[in-house]
C-alpha positions as CSV (number, residue, x, y, z in Angstrom):
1,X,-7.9,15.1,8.7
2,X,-6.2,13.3,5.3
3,X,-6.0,9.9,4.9
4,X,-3.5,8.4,2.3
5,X,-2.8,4.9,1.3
6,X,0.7,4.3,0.0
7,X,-0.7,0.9,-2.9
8,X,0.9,-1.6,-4.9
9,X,2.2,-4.9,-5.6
10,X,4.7,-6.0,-2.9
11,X,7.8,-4.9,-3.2
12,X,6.9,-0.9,-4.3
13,X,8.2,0.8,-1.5
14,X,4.7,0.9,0.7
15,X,7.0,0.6,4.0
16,X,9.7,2.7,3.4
17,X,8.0,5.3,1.2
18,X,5.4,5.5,4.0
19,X,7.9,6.1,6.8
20,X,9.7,9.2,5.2
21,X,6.3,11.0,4.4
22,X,5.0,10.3,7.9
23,X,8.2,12.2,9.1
24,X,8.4,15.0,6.4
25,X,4.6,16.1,6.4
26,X,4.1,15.6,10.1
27,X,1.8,12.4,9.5
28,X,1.3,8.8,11.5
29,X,2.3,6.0,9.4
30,X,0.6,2.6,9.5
31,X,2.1,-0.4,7.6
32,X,-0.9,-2.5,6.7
33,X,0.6,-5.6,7.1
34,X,0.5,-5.1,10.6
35,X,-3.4,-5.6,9.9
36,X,-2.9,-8.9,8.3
37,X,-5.0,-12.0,10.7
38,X,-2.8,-14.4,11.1
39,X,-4.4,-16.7,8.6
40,X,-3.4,-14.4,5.8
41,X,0.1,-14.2,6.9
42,X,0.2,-18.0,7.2
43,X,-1.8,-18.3,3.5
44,X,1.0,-15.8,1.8
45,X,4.3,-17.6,3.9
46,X,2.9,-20.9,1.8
47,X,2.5,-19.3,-1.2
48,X,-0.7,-19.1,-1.9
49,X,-2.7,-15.8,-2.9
50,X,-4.9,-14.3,-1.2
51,X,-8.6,-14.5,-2.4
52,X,-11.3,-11.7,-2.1
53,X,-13.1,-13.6,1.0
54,X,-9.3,-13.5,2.5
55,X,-8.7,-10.1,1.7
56,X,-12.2,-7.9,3.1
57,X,-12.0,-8.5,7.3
58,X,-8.3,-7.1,6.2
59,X,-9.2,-4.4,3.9
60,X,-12.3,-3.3,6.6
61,X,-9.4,-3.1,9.6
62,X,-7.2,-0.7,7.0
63,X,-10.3,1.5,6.6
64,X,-11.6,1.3,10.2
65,X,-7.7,2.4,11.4
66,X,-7.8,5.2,9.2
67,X,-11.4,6.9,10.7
68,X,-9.5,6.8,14.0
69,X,-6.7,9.3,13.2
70,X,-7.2,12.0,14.9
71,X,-4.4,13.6,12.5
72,X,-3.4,12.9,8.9
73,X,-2.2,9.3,8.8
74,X,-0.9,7.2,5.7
75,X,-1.2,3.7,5.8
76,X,0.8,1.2,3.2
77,X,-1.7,-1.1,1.6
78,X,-1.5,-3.2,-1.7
79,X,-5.7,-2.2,-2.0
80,X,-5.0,-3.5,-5.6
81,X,-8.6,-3.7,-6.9
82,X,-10.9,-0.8,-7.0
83,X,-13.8,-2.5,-4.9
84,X,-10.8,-3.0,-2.3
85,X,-10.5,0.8,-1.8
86,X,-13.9,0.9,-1.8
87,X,-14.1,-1.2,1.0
88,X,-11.5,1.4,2.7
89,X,-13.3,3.7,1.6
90,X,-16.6,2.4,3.5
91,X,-15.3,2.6,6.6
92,X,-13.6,6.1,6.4
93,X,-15.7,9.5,6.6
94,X,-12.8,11.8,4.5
95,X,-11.6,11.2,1.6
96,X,-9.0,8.7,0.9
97,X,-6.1,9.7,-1.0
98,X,-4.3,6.2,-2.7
99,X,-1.1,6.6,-4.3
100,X,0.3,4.2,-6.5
101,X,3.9,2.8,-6.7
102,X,4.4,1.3,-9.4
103,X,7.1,-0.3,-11.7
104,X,7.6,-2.7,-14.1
105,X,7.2,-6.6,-12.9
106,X,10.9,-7.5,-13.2
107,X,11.8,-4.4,-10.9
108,X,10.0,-5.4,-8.2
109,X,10.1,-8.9,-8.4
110,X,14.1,-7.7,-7.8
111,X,13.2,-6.0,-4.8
112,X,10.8,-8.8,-3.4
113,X,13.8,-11.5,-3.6
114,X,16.2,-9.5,-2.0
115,X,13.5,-8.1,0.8
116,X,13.1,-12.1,1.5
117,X,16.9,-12.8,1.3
118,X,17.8,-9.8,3.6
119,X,15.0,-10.0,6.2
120,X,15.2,-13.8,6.7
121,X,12.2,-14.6,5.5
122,X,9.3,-12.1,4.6
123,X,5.9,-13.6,4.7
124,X,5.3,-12.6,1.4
125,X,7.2,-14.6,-1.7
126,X,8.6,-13.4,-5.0
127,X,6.3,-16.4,-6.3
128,X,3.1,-14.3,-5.5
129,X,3.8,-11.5,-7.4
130,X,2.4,-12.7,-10.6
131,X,-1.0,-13.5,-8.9
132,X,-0.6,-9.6,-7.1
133,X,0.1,-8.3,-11.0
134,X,-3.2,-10.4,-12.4
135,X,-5.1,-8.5,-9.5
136,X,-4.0,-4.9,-10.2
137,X,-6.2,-2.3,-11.3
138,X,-4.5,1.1,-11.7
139,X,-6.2,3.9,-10.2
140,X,-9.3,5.3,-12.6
141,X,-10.7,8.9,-13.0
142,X,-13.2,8.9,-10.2
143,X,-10.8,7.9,-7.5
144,X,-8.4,10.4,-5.8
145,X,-4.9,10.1,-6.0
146,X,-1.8,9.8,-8.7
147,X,0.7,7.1,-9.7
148,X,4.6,7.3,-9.0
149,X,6.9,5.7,-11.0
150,X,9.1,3.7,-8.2
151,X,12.1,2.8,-10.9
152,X,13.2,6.2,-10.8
153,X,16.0,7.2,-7.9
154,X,14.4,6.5,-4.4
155,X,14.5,10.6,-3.5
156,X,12.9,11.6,-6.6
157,X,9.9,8.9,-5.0
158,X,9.9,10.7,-1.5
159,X,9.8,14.2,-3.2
160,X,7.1,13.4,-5.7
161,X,4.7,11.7,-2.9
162,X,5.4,14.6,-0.6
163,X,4.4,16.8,-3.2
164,X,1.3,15.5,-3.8
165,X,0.1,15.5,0.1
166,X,1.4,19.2,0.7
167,X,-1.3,20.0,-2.2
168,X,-3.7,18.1,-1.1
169,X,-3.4,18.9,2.8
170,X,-4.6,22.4,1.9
């Protein structure tokens, strides 16, 4: 079984980009905010970030929902540190597969206001992004994956990610 985690600050495209892979490569999709305890999704809706302490009960239920596939799942998760994938990673007995969407802060701070605006209120708050940017730390050599630029047109997105898991479901 592959496991794949759709990263990045909010805003990238985690839910959506997530959806249309599950469907074009035959995979289950998980949006990790599902996974959120309440307390987090309470901490975020007042704008405040989340801290380390906040984030690892989370980042252990992302991992432990990803062993349980019993076919190849990807899961949408901001795992924006390298120990927080290796927390996922812990808990997960394949090898875990993050893809990065990524853009420029004043694209997805764009996409974060209207996401709030349109939905009535998402927990999560343009005002967070900065603190979501501060955390970020791109993928590095020894970790499995690739980065996709998420400014470019939304198909171009879908076709680059689904590229990368039909080469890596082989």
């Amino acid at each position: 079984m592959r496991c794949y985690v759709l990263m990045g600050v909010s805003g990238c495209g985690k839910s959506s980009v997530g959806v249309a892979l599950s469907v074009m490569c035959g995979m289950t999709f998980i949006d990790g905010d599902d996974l959120h305890p309440q307390s987090n999704i309470e901490k975020m809706s007042r704008g405040e970030p989340l801290n380390d302490k906040d984030r690892a009960p989370w980042l252990a239920d992302v991992g432990r929902v990803l062993a349980k596939g019993s076919k190849p799942v990807v899961i949408g998760c901001s795992a924006l540190k390298k120990k927080y994938r290796n927390i996922i990673r812990s808990k997960v007995p394949e090898p875990v597969h993050f893809l990065h969407l990524d853009a420029p802060q004043a694209v997805l701070a764009r996409r974060v206001a209207r996401r709030v605006a349109g939905r009535g209120g998402h927990f999560m708050p343009t005002a967070l992004l900065d603190s979501q940017f501060e955390t970020l730390e791109h993928l590095q050599k020894d970790e499995w994956g690739g980065q996709i630029d998420i400014a470019q047109a939304y198909p171009d997105v879908i076709a680059q990610a689904e590229t990368y898991v039909k080469e890596t479901m082989i």
